[in-house]
Backbone as CSV, one residue per row, in Angstrom:
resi,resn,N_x,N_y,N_z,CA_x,CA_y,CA_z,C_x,C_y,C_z
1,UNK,0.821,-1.199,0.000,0.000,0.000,0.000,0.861,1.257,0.000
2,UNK,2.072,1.287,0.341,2.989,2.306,0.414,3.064,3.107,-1.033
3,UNK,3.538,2.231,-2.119,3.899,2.770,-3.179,2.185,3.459,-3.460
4,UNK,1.023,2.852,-3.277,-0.020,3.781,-3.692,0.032,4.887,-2.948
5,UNK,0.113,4.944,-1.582,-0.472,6.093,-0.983,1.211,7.247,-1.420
6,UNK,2.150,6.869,-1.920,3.190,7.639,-2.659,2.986,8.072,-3.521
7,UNK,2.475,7.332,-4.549,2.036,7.695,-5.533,0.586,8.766,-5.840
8,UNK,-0.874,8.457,-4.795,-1.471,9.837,-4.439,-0.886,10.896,-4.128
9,UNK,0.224,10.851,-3.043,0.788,12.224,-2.804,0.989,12.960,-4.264
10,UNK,2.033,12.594,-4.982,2.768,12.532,-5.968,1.954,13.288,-6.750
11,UNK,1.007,12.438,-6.748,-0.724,13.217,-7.707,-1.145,14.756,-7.642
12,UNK,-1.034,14.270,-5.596,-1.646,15.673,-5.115,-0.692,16.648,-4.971
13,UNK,0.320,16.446,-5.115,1.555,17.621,-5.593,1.305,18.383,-6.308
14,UNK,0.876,17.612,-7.691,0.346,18.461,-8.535,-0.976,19.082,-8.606
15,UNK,-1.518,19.348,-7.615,-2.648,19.452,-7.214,-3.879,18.832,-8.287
16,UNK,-3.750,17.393,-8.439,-4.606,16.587,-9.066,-6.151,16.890,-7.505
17,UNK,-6.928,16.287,-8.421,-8.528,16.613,-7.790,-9.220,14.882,-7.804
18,UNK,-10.144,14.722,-6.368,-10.888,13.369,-6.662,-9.817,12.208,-6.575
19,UNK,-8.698,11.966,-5.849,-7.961,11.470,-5.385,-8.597,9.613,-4.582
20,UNK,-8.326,9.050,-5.566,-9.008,7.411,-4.816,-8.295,6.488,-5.057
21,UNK,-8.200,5.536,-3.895,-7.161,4.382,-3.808,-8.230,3.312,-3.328
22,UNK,-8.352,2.755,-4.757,-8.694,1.733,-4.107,-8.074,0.613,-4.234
23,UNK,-8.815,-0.764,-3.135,-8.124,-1.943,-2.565,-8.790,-2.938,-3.175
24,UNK,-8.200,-3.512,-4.488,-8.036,-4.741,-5.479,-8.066,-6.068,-4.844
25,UNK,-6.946,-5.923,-4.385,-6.053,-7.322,-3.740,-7.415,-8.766,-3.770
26,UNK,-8.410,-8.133,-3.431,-9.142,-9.211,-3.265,-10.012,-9.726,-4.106
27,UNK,-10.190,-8.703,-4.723,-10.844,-8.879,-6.073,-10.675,-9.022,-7.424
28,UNK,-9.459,-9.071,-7.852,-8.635,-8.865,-8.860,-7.326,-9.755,-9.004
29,UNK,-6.971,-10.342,-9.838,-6.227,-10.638,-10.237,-5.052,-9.484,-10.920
30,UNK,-5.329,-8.621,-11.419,-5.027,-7.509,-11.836,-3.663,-6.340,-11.400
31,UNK,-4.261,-6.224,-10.041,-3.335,-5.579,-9.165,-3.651,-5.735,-7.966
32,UNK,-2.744,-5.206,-6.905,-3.507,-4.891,-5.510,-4.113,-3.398,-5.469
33,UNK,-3.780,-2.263,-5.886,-4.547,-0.963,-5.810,-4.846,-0.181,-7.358
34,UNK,-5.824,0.568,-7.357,-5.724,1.650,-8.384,-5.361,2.665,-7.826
35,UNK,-4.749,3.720,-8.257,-5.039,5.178,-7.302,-5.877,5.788,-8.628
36,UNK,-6.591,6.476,-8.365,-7.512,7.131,-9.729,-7.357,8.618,-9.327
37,UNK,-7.316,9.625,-9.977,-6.977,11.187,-9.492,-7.387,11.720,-11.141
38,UNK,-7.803,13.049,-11.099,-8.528,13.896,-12.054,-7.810,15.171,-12.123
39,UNK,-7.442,15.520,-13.168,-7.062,16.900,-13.710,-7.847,17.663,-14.118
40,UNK,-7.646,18.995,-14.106,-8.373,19.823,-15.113,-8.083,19.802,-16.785
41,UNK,-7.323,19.559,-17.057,-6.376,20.008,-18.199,-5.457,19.109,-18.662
42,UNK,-5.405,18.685,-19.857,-4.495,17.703,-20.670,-3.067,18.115,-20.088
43,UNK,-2.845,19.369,-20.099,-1.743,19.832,-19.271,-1.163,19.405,-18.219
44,UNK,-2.488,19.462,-17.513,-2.468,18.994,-15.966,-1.975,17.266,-15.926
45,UNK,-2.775,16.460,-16.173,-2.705,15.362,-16.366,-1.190,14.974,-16.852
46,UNK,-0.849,15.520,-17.680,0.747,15.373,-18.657,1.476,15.747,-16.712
47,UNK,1.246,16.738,-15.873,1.999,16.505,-14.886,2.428,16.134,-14.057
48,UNK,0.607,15.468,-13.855,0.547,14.736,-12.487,1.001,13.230,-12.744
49,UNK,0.731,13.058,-14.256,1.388,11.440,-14.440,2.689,11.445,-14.933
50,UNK,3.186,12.660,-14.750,5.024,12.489,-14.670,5.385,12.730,-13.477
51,UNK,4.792,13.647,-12.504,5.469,13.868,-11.018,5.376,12.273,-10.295
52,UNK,4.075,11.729,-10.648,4.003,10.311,-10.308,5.299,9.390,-10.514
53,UNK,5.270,9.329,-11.666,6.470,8.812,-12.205,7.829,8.964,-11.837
54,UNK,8.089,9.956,-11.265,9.281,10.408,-10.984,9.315,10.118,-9.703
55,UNK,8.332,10.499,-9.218,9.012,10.607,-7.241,8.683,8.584,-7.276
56,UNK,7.830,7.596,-7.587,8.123,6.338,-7.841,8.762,6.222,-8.019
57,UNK,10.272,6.772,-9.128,11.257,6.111,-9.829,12.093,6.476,-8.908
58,UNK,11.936,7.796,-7.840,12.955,8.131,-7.154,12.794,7.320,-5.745
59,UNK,11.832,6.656,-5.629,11.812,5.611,-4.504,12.061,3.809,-5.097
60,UNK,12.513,3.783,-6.099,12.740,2.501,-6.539,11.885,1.613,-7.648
61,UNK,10.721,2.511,-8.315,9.786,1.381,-8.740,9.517,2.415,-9.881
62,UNK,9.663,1.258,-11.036,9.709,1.321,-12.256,8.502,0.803,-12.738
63,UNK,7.742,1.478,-13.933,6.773,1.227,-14.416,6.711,-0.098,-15.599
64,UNK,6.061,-1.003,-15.667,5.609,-2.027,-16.005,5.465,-1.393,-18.003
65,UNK,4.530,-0.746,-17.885,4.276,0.165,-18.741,3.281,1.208,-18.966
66,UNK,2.760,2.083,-19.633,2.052,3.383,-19.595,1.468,3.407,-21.092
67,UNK,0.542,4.169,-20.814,-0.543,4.482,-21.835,-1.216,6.080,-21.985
68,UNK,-1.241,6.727,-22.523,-2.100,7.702,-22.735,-1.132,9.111,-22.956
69,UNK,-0.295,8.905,-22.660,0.794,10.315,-22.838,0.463,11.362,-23.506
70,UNK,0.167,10.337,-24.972,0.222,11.577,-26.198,-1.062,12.565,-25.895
71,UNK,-2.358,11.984,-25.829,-3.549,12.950,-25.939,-3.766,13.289,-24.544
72,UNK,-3.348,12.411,-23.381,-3.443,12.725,-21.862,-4.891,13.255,-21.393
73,UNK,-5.964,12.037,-22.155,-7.045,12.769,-21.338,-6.857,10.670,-20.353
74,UNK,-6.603,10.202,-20.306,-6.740,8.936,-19.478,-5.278,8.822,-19.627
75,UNK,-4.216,8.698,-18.721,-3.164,8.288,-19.045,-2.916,7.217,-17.851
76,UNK,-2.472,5.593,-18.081,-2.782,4.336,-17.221,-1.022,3.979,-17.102
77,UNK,-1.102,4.226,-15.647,0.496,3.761,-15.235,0.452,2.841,-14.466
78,UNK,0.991,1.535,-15.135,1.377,-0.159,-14.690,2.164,-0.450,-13.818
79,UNK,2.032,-0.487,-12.597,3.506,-1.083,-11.982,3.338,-1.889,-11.326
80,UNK,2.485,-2.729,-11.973,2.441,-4.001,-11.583,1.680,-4.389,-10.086
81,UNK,1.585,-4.331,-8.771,0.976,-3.999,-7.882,-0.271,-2.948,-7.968
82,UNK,0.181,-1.997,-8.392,-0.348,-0.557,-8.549,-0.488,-0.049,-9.950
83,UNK,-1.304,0.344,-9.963,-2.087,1.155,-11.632,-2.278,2.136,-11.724
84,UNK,-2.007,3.237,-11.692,-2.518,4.670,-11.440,-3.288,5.008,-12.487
85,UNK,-4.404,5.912,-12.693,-5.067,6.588,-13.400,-4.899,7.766,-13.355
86,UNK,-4.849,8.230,-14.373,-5.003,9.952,-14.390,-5.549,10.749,-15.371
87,UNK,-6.767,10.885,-15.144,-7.862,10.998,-15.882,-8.094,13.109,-16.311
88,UNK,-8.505,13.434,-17.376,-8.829,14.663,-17.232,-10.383,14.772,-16.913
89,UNK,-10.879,15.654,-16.631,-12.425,15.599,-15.815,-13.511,15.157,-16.639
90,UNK,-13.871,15.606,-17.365,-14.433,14.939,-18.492,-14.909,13.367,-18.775
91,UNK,-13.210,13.581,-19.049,-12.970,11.433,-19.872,-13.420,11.028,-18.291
92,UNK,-12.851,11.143,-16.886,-13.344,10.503,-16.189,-14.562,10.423,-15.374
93,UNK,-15.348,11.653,-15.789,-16.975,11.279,-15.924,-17.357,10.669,-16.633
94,UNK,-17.181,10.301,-18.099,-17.616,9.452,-19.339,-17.744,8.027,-18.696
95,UNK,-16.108,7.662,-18.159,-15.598,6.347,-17.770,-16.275,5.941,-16.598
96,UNK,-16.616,6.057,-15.769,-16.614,5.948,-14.179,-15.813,5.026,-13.390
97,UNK,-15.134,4.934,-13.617,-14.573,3.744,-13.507,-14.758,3.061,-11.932
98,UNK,-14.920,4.178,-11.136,-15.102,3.642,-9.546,-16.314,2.951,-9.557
99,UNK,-17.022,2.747,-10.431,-18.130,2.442,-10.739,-18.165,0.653,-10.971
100,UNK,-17.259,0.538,-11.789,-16.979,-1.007,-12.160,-16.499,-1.526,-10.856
101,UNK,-15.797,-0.704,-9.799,-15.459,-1.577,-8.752,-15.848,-1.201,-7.616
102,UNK,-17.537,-0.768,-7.484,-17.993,-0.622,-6.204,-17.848,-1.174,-5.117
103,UNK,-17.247,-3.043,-4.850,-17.177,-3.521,-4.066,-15.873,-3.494,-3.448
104,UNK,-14.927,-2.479,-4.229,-13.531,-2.603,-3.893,-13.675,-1.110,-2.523
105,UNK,-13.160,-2.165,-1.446,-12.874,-1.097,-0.131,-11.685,0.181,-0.631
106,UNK,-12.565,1.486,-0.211,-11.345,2.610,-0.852,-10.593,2.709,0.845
107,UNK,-9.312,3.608,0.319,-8.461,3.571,1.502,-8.189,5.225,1.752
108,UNK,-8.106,5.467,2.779,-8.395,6.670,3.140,-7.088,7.261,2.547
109,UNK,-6.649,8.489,1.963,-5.309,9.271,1.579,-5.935,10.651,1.605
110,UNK,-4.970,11.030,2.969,-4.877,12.290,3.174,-3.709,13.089,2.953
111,UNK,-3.591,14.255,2.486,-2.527,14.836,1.939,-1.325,14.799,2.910
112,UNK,0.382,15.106,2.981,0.818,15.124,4.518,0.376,16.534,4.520
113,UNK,0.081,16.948,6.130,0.335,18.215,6.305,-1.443,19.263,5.865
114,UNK,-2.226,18.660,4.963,-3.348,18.833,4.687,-4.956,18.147,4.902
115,UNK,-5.844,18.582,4.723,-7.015,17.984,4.730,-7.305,17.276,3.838
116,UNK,-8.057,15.940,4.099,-8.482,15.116,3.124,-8.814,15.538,1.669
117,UNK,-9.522,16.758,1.707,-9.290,16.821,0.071,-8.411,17.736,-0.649
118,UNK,-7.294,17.648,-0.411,-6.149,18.101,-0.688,-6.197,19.604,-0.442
119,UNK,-6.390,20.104,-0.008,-6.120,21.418,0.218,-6.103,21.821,1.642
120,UNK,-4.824,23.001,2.103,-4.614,23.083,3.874,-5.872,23.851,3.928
121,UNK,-6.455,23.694,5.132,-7.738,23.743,5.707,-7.070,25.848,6.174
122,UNK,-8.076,26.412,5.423,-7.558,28.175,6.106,-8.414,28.331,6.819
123,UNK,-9.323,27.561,7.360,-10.563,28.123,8.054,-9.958,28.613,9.816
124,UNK,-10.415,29.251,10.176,-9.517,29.641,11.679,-10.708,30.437,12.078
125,UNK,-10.792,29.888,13.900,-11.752,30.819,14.801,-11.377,31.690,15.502
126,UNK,-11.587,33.083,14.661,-11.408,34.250,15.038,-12.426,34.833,16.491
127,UNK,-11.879,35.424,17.170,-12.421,36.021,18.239,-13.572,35.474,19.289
128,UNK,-12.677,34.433,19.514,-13.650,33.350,20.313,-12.024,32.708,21.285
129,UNK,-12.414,32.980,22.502,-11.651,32.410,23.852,-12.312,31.307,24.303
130,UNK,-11.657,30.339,24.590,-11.852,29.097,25.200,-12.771,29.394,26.381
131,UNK,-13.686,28.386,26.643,-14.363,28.272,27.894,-14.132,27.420,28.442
């Protein structure tokens, strides 16, 4: 589970959106996790599935193989255990893909240092003393 919840970070670096890991292992022959994460922008996507790539390669794990580069609205990274998706918003409304694996338990990934949906929480209680 390490290399997935590395690989979300990785995502959410790039401030990818809709961030989900889910847990295969039991259901699949396939892999043990997907991480699935959403871009705005072909752009976007082209970054978040190279920052992926990189901070993986810079922890030891090499991709199996990859798909989607050129047009980067679905781009599918293999590593064998782990599959990442990285979908632009759109293609991954079309797809649903969390959809095909409703029965797969998701795993909680919270950003370090942030709130569950990737962004640091600015909310703060102003002018209020403890009772």
């Amino acid at each position: 589970m390490a290399k997935a919840q590395k690989a979300a970070q990785a995502a959410s670096d790039k401030k990818a959106k809709e961030i989900v890991i889910l847990k295969l292992r039991d259901l699949s022959v396939i892999c043990d996790y997907f991480v699935i994460c959403s871009g705005d922008s072909t752009t976007q996507v082209k970054a978040i599935s190279e920052n992926v790539g990189k901070v993986l390669k810079e922890k030891g794990s090499s991709p199996i193989g990859s798909e989607g580069e050129s047009n980067a609205h679905w781009v599918l990274i293999d590593y064998g255990d782990v599959i990442v998706h990285v979908f632009e918003g759109e293609t991954r409304r079309y797809y649903e893909l969390e959809k095909l694996w409703l029965d797969a338990p998701r795993i909680d990934f919270t950003d370090e240092g942030k709130n569950p949906v990737g962004r640091k929480d600015k909310r703060t209680v102003s002018g209020r003393g403890h009772q």
